[in-house]
C-alpha positions as CSV (number, residue, x, y, z in Angstrom):
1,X,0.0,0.0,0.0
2,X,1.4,3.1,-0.9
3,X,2.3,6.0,1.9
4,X,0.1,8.9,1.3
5,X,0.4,12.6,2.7
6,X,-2.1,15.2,2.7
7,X,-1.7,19.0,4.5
8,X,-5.0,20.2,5.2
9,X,-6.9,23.0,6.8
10,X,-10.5,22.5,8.8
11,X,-12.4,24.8,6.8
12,X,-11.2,23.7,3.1
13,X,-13.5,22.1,1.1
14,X,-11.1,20.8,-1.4
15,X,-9.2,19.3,1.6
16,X,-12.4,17.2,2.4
17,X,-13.0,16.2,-1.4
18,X,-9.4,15.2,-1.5
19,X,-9.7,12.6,1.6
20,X,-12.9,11.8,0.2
21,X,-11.6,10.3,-2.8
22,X,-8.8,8.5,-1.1
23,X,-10.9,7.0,1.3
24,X,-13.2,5.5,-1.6
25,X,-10.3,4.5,-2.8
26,X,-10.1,2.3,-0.2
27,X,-6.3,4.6,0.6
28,X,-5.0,4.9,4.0
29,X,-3.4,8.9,4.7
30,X,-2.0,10.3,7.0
31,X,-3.3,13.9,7.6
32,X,-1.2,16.9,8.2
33,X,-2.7,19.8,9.6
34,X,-1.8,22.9,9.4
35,X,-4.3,25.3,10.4
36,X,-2.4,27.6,13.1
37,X,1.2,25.6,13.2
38,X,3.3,27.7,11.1
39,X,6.3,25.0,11.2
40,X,3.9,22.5,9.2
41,X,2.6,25.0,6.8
42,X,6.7,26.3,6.2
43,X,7.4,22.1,5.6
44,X,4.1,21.8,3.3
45,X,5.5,24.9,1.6
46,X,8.9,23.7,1.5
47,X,8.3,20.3,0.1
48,X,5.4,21.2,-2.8
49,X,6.8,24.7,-3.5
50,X,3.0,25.7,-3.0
51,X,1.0,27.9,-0.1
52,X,-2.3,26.3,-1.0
53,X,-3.9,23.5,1.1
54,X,-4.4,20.8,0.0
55,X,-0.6,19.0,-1.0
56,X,-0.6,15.6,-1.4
57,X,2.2,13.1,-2.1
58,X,2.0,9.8,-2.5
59,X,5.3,8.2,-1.1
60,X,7.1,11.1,-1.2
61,X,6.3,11.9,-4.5
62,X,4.3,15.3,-5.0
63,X,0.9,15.2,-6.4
64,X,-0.4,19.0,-5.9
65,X,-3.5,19.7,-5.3
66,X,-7.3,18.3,-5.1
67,X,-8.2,19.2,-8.6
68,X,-4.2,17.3,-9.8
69,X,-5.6,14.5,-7.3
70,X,-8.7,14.2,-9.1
71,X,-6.9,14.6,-12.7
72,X,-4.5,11.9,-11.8
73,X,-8.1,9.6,-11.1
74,X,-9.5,10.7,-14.5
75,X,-6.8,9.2,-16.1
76,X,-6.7,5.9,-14.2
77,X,-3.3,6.7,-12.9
78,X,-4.2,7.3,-9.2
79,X,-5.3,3.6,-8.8
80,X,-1.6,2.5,-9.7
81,X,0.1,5.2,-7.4
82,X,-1.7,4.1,-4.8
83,X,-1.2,0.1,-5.0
């Protein structure tokens, strides 16, 4: 199973259409928050090169964002990251 990463904020809506496509994909994540913690938002930022939540990588490899998530599905290529 492939080791998934997502930085997230509460109120974001694309950070909860993100997890819910992982979860339906059956894929197991580990969450990042960042809402307030300026050290996890500076890492997020850091590793993606982007401010906006959310980032995803799947082990270690950066995705983007919910809409690049959701591209990467169209395409049947997120089944076969995630295996």
């Amino acid at each position: 199973m492939a080791n998934v990463e997502i930085y997230t904020k509460t109120t974001c809506p694309f950070c909860h259409r993100a997890k819910a496509l992982l979860s339906q994909k059956g894929a197991t994540y580990q969450e990042i928050p960042i809402d307030g913690d300026a050290d996890k938002r500076n890492e997020m930022i850091t590793r993606s090169g982007r401010t906006t939540v959310p980032q995803i990588f799947i082990n270690a490899q950066h995705i983007g964002g919910c809409d690049d998530l959701y591209a990467l599905d169209a395409r049947a290529d997120l089944d076969r990251l995630l295996k």
